[in-house]
C-alpha positions as a Python dict, from the first residue, in 0.01 Angstrom:
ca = {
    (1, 'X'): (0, 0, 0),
    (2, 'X'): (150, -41, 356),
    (3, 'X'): (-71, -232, 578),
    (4, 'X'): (-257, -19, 919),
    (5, 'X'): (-88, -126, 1234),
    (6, 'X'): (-365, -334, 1420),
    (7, 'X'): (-430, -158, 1749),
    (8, 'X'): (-407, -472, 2072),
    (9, 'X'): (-649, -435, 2365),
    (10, 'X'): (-655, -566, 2617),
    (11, 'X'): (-1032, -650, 2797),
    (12, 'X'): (-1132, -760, 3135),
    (13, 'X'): (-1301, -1134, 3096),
    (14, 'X'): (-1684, -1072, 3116),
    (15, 'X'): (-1687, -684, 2885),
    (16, 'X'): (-1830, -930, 2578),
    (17, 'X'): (-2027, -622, 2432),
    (18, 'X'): (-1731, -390, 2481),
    (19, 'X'): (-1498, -684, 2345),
    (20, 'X'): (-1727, -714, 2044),
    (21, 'X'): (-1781, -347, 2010),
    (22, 'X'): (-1377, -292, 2018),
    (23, 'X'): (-1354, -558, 1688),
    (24, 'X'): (-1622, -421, 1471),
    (25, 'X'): (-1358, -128, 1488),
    (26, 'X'): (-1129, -366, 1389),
    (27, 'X'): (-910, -321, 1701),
    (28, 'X'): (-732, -706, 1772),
    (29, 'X'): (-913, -756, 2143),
    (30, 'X'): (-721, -1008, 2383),
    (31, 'X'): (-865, -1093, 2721),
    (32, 'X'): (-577, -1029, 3028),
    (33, 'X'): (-487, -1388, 3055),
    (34, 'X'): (-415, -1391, 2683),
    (35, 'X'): (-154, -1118, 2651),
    (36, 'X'): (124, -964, 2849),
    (37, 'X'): (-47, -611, 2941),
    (38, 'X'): (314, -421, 2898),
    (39, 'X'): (194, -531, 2501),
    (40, 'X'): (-159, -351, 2515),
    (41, 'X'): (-200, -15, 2373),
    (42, 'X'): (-500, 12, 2626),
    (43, 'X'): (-663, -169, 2906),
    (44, 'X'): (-1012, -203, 2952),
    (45, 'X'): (-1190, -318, 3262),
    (46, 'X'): (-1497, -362, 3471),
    (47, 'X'): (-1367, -134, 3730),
    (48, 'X'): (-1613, -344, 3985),
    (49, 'X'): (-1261, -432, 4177),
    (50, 'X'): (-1020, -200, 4189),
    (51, 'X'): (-687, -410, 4233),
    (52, 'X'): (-840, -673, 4016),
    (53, 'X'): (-479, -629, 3879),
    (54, 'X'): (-277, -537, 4156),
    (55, 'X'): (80, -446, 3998),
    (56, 'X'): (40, -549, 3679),
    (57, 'X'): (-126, -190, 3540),
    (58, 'X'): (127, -32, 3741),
    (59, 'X'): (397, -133, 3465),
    (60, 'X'): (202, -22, 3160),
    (61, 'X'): (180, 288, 3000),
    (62, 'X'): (-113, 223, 2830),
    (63, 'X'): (-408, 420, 2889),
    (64, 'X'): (-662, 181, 3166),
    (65, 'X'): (-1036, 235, 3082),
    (66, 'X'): (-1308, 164, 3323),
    (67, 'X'): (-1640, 42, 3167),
    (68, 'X'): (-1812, 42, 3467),
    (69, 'X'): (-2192, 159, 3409),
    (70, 'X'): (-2128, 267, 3033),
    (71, 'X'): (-2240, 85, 2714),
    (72, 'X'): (-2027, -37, 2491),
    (73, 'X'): (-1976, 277, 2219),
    (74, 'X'): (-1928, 524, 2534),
    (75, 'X'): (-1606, 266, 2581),
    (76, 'X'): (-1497, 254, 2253),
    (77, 'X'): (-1505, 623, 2201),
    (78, 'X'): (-1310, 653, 2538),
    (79, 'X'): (-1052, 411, 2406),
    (80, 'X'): (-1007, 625, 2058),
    (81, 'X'): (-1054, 960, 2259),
    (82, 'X'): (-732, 796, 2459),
    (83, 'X'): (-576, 693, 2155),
    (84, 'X'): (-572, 993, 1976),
    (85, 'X'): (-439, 1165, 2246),
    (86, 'X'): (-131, 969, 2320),
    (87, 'X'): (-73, 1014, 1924),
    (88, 'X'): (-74, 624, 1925),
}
């Protein structure tokens, strides 16, 4: 039996619940600093600042998520609502 591909995502430093949240559905969670974001398959942040990033989302594809005000499932649904819809 072939092995699922484990989905990376990347997570603004300080989204612990959504972090968390993200693993439980067994999603391999990387903070920015950890990973290079061109890698991710999504990007979550706070969406407190937004050019926390600057350039660096500008050369991703990946879907970015802001978690701003929303608990931790609304973010993880978002993420597989994104997912699905790329076909990724």
């Amino acid at each position: 039996m072939r092995k699922a591909k484990t989905r990376l995502i990347a997570v603004e430093d300080g989204l612990t619940p959504v972090a968390a949240a993200l693993r439980d559905k067994g999603y391999t969670v990387r903070s920015f600093t950890e990973v290079d974001l061109k890698e991710a398959e999504a990007i979550v942040v706070s969406g407190q600042d937004d050019d926390f990033l600057g350039s660096r989302l500008t050369h991703t594809r990946a879907p970015v998520i802001r978690a701003e005000g929303r608990a931790a499932d609304e973010v993880v649904r978002d993420v597989e609502d994104r997912l699905g819809r790329l076909g990724v």
